[in-house]
mmCIF file of the N, C-alpha and C atoms, coordinates in Angstrom:
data_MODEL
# 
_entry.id   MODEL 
# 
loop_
_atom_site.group_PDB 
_atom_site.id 
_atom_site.type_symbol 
_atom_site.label_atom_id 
_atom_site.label_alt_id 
_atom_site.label_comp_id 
_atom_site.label_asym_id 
_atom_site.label_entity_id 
_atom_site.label_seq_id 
_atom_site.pdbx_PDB_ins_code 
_atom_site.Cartn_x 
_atom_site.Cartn_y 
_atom_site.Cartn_z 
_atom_site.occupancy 
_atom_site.B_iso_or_equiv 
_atom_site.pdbx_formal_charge 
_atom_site.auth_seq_id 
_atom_site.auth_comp_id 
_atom_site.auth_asym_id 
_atom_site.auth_atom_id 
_atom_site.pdbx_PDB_model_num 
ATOM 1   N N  . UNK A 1 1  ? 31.154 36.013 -33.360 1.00 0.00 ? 1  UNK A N  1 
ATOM 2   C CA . UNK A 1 1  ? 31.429 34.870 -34.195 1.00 0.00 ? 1  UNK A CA 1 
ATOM 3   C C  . UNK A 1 1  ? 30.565 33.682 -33.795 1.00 0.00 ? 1  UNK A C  1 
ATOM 4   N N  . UNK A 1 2  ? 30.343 33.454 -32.442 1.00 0.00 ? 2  UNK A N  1 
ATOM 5   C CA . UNK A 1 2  ? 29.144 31.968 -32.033 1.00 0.00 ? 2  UNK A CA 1 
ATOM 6   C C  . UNK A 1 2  ? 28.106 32.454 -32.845 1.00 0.00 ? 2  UNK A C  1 
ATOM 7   N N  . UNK A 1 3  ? 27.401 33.838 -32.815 1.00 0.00 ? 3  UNK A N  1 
ATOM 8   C CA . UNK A 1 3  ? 26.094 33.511 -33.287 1.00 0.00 ? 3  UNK A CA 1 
ATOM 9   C C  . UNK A 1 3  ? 25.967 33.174 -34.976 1.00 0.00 ? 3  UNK A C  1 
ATOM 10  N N  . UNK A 1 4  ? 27.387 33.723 -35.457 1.00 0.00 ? 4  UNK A N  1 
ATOM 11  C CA . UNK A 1 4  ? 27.206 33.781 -37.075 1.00 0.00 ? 4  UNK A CA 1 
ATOM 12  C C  . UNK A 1 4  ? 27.540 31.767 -37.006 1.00 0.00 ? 4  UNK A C  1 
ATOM 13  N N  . UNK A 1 5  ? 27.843 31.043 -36.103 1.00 0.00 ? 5  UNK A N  1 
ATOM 14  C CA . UNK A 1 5  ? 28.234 29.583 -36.567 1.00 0.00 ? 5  UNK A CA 1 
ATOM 15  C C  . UNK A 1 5  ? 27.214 28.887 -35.831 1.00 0.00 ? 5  UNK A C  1 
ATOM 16  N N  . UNK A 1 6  ? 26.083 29.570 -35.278 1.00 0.00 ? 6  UNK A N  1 
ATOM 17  C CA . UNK A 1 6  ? 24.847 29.572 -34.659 1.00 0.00 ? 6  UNK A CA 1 
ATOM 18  C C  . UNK A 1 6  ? 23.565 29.207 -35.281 1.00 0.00 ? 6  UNK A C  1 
ATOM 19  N N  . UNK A 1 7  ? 23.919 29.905 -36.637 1.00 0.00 ? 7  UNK A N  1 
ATOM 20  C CA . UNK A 1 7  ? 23.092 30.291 -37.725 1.00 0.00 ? 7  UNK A CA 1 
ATOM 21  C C  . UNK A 1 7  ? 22.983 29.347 -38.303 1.00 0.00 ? 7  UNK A C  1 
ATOM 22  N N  . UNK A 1 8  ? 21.902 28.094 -38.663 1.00 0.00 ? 8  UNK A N  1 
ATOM 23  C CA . UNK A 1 8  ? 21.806 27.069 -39.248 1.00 0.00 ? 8  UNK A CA 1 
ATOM 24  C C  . UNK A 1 8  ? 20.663 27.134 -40.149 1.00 0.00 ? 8  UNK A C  1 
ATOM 25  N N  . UNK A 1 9  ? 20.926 27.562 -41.213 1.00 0.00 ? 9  UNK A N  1 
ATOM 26  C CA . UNK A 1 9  ? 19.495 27.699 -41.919 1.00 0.00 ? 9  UNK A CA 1 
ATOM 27  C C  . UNK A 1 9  ? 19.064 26.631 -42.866 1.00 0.00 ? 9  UNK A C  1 
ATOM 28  N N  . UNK A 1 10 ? 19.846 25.588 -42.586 1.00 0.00 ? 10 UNK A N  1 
ATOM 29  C CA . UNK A 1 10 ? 19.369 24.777 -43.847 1.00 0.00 ? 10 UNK A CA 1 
ATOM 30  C C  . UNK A 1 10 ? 20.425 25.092 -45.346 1.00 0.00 ? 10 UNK A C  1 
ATOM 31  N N  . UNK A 1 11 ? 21.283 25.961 -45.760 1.00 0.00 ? 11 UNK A N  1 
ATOM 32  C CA . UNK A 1 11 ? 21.638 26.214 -46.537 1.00 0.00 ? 11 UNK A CA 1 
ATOM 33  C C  . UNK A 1 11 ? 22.489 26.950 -47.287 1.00 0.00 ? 11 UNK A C  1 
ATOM 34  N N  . UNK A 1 12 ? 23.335 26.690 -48.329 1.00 0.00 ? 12 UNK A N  1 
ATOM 35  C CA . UNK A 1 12 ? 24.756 26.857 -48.134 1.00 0.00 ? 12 UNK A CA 1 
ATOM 36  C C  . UNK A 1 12 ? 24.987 28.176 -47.354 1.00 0.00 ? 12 UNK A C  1 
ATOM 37  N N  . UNK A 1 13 ? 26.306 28.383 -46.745 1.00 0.00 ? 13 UNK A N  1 
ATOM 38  C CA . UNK A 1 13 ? 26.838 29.266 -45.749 1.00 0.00 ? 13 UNK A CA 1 
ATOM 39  C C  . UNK A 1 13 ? 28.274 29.480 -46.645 1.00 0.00 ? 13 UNK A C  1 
ATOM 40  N N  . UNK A 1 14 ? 28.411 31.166 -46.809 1.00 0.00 ? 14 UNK A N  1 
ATOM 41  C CA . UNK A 1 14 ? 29.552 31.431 -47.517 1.00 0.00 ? 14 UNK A CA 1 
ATOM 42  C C  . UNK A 1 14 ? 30.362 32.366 -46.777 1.00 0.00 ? 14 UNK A C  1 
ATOM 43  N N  . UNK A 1 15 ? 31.272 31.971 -46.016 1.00 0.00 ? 15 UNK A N  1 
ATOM 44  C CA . UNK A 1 15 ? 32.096 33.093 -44.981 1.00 0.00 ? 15 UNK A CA 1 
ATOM 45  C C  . UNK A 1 15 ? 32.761 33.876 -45.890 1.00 0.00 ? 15 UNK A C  1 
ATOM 46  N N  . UNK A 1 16 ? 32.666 35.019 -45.917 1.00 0.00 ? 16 UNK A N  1 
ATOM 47  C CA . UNK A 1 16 ? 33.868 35.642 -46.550 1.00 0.00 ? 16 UNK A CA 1 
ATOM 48  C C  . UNK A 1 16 ? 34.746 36.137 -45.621 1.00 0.00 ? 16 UNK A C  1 
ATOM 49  N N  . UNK A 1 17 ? 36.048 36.175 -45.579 1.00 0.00 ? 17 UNK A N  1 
ATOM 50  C CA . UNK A 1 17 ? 36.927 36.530 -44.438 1.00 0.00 ? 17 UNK A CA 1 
ATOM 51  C C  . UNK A 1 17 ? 37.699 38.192 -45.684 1.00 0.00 ? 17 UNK A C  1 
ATOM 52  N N  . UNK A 1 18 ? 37.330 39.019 -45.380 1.00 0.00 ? 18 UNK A N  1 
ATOM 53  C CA . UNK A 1 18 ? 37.636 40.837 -46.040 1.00 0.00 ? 18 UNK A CA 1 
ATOM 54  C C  . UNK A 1 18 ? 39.196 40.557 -46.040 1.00 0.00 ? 18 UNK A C  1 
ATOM 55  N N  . UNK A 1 19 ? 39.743 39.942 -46.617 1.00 0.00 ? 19 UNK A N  1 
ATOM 56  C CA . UNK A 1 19 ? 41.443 40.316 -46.058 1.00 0.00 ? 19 UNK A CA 1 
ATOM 57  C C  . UNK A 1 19 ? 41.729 41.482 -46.950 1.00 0.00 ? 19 UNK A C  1 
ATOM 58  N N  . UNK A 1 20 ? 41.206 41.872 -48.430 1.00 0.00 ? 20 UNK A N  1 
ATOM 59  C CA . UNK A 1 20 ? 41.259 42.687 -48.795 1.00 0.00 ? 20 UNK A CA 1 
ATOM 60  C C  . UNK A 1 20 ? 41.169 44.271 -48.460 1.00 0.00 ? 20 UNK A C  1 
ATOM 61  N N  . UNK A 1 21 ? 40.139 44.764 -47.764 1.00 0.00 ? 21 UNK A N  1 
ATOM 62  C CA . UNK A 1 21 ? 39.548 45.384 -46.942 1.00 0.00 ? 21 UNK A CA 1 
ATOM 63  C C  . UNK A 1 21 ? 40.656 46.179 -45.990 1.00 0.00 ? 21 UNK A C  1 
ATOM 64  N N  . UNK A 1 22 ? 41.090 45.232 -45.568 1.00 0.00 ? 22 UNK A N  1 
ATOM 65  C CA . UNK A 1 22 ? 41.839 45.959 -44.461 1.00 0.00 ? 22 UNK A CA 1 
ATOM 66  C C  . UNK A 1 22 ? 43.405 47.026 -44.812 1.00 0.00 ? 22 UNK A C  1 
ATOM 67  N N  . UNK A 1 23 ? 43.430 46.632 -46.229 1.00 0.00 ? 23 UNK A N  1 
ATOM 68  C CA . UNK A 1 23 ? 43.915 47.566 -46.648 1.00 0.00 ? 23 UNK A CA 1 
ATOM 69  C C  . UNK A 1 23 ? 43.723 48.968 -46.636 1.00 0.00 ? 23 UNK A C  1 
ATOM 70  N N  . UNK A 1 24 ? 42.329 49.358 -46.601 1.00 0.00 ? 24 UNK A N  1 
ATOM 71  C CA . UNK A 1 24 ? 42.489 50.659 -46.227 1.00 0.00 ? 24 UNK A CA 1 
ATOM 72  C C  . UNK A 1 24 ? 42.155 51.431 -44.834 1.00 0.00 ? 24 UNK A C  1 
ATOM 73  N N  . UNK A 1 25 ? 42.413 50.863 -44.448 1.00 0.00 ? 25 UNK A N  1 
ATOM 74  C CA . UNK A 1 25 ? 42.457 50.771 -42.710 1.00 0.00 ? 25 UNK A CA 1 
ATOM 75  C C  . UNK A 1 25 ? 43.762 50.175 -42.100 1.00 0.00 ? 25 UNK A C  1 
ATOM 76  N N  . UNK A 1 26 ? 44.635 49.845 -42.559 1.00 0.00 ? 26 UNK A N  1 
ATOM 77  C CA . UNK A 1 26 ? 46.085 49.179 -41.846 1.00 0.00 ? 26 UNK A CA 1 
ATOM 78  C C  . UNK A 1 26 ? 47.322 50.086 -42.406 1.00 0.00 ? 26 UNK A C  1 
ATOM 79  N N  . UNK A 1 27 ? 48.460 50.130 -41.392 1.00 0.00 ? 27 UNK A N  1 
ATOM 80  C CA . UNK A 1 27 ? 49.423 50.792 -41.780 1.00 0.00 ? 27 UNK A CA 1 
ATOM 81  C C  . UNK A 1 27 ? 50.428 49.766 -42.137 1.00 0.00 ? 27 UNK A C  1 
ATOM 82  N N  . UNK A 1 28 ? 50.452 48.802 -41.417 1.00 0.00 ? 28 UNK A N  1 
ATOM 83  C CA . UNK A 1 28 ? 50.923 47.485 -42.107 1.00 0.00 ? 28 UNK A CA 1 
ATOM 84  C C  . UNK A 1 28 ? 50.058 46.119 -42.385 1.00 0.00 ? 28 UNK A C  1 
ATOM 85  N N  . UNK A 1 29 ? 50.812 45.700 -43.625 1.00 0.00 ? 29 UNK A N  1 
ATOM 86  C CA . UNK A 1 29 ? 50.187 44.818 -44.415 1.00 0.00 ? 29 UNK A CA 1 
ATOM 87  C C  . UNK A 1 29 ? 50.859 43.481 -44.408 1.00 0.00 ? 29 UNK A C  1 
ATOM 88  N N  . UNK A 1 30 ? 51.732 43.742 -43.526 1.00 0.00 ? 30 UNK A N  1 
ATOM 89  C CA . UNK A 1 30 ? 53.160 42.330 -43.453 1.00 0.00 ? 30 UNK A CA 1 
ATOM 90  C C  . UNK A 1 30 ? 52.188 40.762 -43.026 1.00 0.00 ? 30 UNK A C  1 
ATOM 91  N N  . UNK A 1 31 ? 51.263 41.506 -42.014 1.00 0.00 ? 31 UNK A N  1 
ATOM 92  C CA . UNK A 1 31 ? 50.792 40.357 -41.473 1.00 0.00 ? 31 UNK A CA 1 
ATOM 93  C C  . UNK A 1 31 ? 49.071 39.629 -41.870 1.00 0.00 ? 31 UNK A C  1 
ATOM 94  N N  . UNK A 1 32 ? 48.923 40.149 -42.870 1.00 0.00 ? 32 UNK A N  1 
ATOM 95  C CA . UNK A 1 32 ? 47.279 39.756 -43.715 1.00 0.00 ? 32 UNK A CA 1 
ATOM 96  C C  . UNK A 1 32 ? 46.765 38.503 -43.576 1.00 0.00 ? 32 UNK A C  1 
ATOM 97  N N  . UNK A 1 33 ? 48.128 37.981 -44.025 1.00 0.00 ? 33 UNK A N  1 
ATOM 98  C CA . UNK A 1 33 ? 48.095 36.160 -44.442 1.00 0.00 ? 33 UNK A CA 1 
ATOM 99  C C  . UNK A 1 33 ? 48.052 35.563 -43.445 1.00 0.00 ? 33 UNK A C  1 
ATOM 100 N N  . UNK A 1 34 ? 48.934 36.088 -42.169 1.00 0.00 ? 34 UNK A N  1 
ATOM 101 C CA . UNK A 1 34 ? 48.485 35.515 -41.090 1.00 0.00 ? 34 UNK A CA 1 
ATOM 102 C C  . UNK A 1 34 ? 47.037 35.463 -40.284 1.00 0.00 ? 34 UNK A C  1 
ATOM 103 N N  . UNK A 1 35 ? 46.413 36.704 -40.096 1.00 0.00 ? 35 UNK A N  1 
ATOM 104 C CA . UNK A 1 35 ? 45.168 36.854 -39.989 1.00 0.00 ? 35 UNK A CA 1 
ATOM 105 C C  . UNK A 1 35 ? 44.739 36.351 -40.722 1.00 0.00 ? 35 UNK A C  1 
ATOM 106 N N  . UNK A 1 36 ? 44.607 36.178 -41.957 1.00 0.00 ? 36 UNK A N  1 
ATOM 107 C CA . UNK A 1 36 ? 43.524 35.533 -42.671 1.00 0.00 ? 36 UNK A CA 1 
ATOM 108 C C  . UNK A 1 36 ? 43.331 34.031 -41.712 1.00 0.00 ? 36 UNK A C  1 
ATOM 109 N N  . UNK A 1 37 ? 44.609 33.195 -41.669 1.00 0.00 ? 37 UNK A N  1 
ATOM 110 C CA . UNK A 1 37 ? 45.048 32.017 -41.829 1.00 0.00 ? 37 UNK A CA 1 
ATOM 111 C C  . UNK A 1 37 ? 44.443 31.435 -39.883 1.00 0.00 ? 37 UNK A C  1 
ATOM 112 N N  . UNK A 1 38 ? 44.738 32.455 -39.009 1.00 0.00 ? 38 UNK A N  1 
ATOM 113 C CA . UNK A 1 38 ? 44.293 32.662 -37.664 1.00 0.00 ? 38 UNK A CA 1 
ATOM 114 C C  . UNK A 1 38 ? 42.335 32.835 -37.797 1.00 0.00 ? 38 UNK A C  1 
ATOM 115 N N  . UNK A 1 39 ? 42.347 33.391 -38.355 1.00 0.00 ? 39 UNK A N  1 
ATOM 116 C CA . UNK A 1 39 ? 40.031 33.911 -38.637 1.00 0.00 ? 39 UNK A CA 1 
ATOM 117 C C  . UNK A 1 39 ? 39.924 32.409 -38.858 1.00 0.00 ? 39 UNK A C  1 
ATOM 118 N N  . UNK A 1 40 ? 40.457 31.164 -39.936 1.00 0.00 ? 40 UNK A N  1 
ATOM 119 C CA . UNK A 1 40 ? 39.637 30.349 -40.659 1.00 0.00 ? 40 UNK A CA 1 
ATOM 120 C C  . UNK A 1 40 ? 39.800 29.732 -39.411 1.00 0.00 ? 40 UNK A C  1 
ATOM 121 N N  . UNK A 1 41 ? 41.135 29.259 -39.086 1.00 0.00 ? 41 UNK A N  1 
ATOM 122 C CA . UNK A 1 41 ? 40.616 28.134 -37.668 1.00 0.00 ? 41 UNK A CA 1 
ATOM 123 C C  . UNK A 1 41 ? 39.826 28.682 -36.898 1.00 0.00 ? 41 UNK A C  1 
ATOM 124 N N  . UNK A 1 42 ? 40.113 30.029 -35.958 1.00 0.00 ? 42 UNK A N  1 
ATOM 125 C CA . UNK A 1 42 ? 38.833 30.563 -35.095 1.00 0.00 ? 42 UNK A CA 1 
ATOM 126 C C  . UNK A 1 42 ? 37.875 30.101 -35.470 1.00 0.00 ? 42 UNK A C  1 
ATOM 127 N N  . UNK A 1 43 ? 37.193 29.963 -37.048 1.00 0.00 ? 43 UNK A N  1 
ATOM 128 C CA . UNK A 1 43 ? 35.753 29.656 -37.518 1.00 0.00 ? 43 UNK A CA 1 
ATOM 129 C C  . UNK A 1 43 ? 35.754 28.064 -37.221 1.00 0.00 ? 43 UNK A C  1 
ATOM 130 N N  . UNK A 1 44 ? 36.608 27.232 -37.557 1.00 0.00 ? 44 UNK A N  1 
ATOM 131 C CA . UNK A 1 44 ? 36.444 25.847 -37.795 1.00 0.00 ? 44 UNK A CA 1 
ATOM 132 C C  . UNK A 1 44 ? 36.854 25.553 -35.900 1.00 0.00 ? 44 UNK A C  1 
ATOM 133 N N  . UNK A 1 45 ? 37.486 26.188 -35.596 1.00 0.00 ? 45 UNK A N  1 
ATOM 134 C CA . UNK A 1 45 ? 37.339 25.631 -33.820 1.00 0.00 ? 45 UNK A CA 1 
ATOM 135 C C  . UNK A 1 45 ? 36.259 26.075 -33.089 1.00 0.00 ? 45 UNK A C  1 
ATOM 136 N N  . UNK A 1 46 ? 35.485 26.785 -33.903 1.00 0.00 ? 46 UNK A N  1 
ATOM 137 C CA . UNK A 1 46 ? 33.810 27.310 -32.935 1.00 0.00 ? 46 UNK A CA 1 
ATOM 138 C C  . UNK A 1 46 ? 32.652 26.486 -33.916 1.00 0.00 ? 46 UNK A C  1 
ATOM 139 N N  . UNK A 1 47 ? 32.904 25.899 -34.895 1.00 0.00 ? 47 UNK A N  1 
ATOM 140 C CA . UNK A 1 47 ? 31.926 25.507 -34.879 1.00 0.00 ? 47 UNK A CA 1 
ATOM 141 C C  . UNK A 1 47 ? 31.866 24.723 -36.318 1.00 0.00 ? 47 UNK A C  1 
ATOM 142 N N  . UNK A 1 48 ? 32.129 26.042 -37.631 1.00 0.00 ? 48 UNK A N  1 
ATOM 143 C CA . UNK A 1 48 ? 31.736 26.203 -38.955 1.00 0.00 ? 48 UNK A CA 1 
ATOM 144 C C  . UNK A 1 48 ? 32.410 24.547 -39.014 1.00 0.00 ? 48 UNK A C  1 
ATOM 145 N N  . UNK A 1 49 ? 32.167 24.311 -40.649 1.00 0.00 ? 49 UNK A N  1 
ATOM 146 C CA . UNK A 1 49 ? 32.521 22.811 -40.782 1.00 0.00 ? 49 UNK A CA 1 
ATOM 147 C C  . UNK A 1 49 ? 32.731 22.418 -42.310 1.00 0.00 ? 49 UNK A C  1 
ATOM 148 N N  . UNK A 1 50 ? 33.291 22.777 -43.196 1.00 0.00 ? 50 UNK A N  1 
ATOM 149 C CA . UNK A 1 50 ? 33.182 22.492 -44.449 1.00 0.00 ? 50 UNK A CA 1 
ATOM 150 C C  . UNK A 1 50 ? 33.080 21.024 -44.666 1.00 0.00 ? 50 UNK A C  1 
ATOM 151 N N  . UNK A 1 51 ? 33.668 20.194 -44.291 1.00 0.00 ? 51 UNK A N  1 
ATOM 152 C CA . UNK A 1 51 ? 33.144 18.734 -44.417 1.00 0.00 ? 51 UNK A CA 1 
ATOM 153 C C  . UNK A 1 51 ? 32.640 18.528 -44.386 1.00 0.00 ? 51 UNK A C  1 
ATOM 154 N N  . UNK A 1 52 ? 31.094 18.987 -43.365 1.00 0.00 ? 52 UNK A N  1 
ATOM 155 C CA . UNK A 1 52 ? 29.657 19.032 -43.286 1.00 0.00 ? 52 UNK A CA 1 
ATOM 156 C C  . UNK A 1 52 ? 28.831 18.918 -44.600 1.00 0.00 ? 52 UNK A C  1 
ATOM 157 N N  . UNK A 1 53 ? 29.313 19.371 -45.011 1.00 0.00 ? 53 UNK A N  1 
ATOM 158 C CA . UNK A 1 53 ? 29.180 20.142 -46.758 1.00 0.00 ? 53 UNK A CA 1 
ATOM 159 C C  . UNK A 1 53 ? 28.088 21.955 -46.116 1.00 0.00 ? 53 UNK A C  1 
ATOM 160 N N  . UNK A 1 54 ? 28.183 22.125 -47.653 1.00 0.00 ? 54 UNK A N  1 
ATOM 161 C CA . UNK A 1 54 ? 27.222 23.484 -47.057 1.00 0.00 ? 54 UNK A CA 1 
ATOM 162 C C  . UNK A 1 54 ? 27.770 24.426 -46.568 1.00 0.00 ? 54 UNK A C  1 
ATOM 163 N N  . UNK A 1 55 ? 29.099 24.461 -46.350 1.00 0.00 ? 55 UNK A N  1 
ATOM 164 C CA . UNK A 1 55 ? 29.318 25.980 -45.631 1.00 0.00 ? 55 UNK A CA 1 
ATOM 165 C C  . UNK A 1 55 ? 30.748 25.930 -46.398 1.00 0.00 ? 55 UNK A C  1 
ATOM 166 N N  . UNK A 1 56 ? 31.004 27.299 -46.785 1.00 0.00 ? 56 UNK A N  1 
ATOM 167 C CA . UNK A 1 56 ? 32.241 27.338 -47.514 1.00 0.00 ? 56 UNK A CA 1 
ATOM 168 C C  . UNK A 1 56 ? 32.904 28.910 -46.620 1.00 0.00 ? 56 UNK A C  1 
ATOM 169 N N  . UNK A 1 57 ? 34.166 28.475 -46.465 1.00 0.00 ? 57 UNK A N  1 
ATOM 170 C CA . UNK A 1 57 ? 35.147 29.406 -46.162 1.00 0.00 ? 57 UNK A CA 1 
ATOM 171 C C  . UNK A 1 57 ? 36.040 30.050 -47.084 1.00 0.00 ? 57 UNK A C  1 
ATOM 172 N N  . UNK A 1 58 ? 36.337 31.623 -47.378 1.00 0.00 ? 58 UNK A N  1 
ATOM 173 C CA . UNK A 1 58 ? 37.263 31.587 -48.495 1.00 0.00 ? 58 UNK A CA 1 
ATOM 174 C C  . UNK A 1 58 ? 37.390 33.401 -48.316 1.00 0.00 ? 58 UNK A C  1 
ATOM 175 N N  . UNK A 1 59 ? 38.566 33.364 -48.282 1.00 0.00 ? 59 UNK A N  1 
ATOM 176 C CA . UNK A 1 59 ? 39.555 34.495 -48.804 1.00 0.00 ? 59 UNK A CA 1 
ATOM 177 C C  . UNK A 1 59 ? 38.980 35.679 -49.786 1.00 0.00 ? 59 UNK A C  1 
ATOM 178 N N  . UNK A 1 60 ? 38.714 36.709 -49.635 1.00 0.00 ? 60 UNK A N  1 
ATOM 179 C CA . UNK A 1 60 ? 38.013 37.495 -51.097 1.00 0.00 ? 60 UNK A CA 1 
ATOM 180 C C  . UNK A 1 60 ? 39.764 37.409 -51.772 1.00 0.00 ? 60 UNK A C  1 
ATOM 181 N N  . UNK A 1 61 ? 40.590 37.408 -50.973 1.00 0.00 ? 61 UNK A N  1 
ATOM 182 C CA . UNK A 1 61 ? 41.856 37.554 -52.181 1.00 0.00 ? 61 UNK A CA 1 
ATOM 183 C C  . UNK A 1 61 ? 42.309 36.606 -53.041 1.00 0.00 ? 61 UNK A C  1 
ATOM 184 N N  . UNK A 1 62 ? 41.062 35.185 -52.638 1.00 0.00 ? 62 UNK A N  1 
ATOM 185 C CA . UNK A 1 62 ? 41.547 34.044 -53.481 1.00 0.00 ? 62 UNK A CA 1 
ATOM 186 C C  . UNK A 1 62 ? 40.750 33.867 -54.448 1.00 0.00 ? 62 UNK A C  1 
ATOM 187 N N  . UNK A 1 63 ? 39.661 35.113 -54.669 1.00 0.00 ? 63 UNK A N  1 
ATOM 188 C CA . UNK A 1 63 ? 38.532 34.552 -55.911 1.00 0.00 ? 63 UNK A CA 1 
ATOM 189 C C  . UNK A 1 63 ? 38.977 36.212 -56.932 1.00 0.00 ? 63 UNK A C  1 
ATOM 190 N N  . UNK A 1 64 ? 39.121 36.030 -57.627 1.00 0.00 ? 64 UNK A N  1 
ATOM 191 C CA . UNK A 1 64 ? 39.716 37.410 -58.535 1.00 0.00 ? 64 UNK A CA 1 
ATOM 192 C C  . UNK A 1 64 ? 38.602 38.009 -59.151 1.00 0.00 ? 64 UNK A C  1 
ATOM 193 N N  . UNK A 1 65 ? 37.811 37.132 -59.276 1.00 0.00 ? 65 UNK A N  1 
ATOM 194 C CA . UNK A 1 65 ? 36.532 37.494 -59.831 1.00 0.00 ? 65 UNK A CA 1 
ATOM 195 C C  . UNK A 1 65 ? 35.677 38.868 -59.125 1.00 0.00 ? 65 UNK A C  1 
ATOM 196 N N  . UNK A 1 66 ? 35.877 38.971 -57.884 1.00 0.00 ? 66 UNK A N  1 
ATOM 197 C CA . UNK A 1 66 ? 35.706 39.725 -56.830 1.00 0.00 ? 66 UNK A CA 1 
ATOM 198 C C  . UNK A 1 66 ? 36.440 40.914 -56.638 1.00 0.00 ? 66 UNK A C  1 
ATOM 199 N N  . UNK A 1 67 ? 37.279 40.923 -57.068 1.00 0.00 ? 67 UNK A N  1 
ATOM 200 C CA . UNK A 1 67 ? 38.252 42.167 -57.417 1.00 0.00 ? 67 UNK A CA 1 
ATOM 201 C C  . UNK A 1 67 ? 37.825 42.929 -58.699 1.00 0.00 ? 67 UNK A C  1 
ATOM 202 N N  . UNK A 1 68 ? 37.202 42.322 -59.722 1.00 0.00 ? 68 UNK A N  1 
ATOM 203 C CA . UNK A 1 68 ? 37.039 42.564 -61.213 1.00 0.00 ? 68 UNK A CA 1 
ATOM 204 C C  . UNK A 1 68 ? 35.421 43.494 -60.281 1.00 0.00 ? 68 UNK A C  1 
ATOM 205 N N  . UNK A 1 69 ? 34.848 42.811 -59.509 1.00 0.00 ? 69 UNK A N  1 
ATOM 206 C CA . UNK A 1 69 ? 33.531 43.621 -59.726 1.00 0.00 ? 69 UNK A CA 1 
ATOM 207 C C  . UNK A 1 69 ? 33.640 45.052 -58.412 1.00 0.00 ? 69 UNK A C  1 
ATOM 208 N N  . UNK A 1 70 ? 34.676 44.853 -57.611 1.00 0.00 ? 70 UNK A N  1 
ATOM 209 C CA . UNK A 1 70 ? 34.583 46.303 -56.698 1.00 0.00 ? 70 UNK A CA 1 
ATOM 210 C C  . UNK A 1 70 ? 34.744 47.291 -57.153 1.00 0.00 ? 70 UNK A C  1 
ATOM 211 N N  . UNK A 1 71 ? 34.985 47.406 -58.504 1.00 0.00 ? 71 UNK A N  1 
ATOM 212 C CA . UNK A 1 71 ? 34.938 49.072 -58.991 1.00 0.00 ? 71 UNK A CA 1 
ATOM 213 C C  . UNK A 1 71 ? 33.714 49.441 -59.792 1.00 0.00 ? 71 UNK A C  1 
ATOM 214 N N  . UNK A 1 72 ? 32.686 48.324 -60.238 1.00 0.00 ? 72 UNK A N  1 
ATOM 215 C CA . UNK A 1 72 ? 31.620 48.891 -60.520 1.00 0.00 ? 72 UNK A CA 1 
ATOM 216 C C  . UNK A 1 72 ? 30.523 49.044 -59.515 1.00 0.00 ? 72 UNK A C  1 
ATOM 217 N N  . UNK A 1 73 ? 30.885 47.801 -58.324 1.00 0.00 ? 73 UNK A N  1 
ATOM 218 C CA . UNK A 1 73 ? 29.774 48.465 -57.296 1.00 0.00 ? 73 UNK A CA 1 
ATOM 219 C C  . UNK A 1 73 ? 30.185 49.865 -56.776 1.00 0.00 ? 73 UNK A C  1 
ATOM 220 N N  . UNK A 1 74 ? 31.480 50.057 -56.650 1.00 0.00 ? 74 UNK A N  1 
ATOM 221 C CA . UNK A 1 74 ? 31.847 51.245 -55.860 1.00 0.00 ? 74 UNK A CA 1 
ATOM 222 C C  . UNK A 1 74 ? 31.089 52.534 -56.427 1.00 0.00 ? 74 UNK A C  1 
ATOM 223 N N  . UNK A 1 75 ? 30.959 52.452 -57.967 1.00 0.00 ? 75 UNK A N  1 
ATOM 224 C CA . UNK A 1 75 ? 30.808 53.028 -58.466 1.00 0.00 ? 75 UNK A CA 1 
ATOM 225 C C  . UNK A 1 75 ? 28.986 53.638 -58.235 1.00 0.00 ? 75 UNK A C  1 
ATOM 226 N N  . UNK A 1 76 ? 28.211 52.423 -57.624 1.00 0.00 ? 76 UNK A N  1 
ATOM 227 C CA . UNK A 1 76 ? 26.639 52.289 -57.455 1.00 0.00 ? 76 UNK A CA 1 
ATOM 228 C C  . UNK A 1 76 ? 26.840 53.055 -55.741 1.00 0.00 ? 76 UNK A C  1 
ATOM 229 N N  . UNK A 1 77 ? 28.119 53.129 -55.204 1.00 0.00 ? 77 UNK A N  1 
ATOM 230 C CA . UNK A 1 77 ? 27.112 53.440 -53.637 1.00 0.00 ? 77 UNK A CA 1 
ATOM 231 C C  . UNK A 1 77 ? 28.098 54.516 -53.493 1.00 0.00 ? 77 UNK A C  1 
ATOM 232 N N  . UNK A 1 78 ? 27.321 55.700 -52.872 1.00 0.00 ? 78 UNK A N  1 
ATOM 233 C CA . UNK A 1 78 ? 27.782 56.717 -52.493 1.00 0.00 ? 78 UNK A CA 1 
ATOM 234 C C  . UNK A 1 78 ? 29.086 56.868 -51.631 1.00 0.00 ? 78 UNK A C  1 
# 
């Protein structure tokens, strides 16, 4: 995680935090929201900074739009 808040390139920075994802890899799901909610500070206490401007933090489970397109990429990769 330092080197990804390491990474200063000049230009916007879009964390995606997978909370989705771990669905198919977890036997329980009780605690997602918490992890999610535990990753963003980890990011904002090492470094990241949205006030800065330029770097955005965000949930894939909070943009739906993102859900609409995983079944046609799925569909592109083996």
């Amino acid at each position: 995680m330092k080197k990804r808040v390491a990474v200063d390139l000049g230009v916007e920075t879009f964390v995606l935090i997978a909370d989705y994802q771990v669905l198919t890899d977890r036997d329980d799901f009780s605690k997602i929201a918490d992890f999610t909610l535990e990753l963003t500070a980890d990011y904002l206490s090492l470094g990241l900074d949205p006030e800065k401007g330029g770097t955005f933090i965000f949930a894939h489970s909070g943009v739906p739009e993102l859900n609409q397109l995983v079944v046609p990429f799925l569909g592109l990769l083996p």
